[in-house]
C-alpha positions in Angstrom: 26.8 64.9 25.4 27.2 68.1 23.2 29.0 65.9 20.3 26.1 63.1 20.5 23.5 65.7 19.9 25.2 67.6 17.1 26.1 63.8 15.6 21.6 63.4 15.7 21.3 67.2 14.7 23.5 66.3 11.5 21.7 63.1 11.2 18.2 64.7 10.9 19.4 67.6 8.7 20.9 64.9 6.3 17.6 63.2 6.3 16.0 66.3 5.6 17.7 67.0 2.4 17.8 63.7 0.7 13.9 63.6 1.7 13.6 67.1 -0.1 16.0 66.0 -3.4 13.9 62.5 -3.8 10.4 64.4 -3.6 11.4 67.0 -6.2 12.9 64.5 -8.5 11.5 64.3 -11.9 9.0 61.5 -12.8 10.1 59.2 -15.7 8.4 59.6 -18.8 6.7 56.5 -20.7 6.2 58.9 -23.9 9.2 56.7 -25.2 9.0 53.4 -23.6 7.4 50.8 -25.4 4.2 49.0 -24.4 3.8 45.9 -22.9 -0.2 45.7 -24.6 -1.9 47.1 -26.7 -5.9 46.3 -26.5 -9.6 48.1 -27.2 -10.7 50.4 -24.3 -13.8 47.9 -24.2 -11.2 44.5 -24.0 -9.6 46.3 -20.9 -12.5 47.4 -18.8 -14.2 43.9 -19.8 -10.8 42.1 -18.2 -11.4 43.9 -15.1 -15.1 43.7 -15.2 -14.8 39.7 -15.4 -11.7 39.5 -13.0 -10.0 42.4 -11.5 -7.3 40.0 -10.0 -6.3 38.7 -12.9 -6.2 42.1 -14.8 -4.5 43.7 -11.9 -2.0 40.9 -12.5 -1.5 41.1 -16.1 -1.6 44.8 -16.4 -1.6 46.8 -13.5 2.3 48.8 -13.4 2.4 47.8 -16.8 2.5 50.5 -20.3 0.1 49.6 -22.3 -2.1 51.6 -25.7 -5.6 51.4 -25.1 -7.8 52.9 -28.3 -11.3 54.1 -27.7 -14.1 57.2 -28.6 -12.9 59.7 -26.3 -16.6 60.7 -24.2 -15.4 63.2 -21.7 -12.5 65.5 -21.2 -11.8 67.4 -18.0 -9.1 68.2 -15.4 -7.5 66.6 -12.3 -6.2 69.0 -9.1 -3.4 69.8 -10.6 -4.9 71.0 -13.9 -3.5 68.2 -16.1 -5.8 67.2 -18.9 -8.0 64.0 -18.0 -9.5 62.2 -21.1 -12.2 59.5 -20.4 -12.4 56.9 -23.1 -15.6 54.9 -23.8 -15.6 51.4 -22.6 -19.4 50.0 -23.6 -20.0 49.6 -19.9 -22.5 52.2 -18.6 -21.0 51.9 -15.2 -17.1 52.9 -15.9 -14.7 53.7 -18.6 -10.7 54.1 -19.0 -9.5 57.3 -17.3 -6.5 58.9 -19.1 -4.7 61.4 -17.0 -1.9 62.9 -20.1 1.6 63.8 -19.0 1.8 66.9 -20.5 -1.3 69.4 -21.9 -1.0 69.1 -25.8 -1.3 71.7 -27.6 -4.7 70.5 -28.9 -6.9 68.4 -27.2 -8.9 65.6 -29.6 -12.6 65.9 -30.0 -15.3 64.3 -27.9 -16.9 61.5 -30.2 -13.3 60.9 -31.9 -11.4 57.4 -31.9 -8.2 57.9 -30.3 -5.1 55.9 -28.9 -3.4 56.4 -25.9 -0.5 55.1 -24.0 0.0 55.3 -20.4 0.7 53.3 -17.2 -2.2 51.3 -16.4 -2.8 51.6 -12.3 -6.2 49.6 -12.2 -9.5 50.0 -11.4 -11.4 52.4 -8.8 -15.3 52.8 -11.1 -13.3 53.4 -13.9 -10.0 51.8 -15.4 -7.2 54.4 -14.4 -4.2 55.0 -16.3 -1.6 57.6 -15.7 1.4 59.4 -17.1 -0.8 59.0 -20.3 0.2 60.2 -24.0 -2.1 60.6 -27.2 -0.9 58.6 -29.8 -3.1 59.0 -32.6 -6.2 61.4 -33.2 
């Protein structure tokens, strides 16, 4: 009985630990990955606009560059930089949440590009992981 329990003991302790090592693993970067679109803030919150399906299919998971006039910055919980691009709709835009803070944030009312992971559509398009490409 003694050796059964310290066999589950050990179990749960090895558990543990490879639960602990996967959380605190680092995420992967798409700074250098290539994307799989590239396409107008107002193109992308149109495709989901006219069928969230089938943009969900197409580029949901996917790395795309989305260029638009940056219209709001602010921050998420954990104080990573959130840019919100313009999408022509008065209801919703494309949410860029950047990887890293950059050294200097672009303007509001400047035409920028960004890449990120695209991770659809709450009111606004959401894309994470997110790098400025061009200012």
């Amino acid at each position: 009985m003694k050796k059964v329990l310290s066999f589950i003991l050990g179990i749960i302790i090895i558990l543990l630990l490879a639960f602990i090592v996967v959380i605190n693993l680092p995420q992967a970067s798409i700074k250098n990955k290539a994307a799989d679109y590239s396409i107008d803030a107002n193109e992308l919150f149109s495709a989901y606009s006219v069928n969230e399906a089938k943009a969900n299919s197409t580029y949901n998971g996917k790395v795309i560059e989305v260029s638009g006039k940056l219209i709001d910055i602010s921050e998420d919980e954990q104080g990573a930089p959130v840019l919100l691009l313009d999408s022509g709709d008065d209801f919703g835009g494309i949410l860029c949440t950047l990887d890293n803070k950059p050294k200097n944030l672009p303007s509001i009312g400047q035409k920028i590009k960004v890449k990120g992971q695209c991770n659809g559509i709450l009111m606004d398009v959401v894309l994470n992981k997110c790098h400025i490409i061009t200012k």
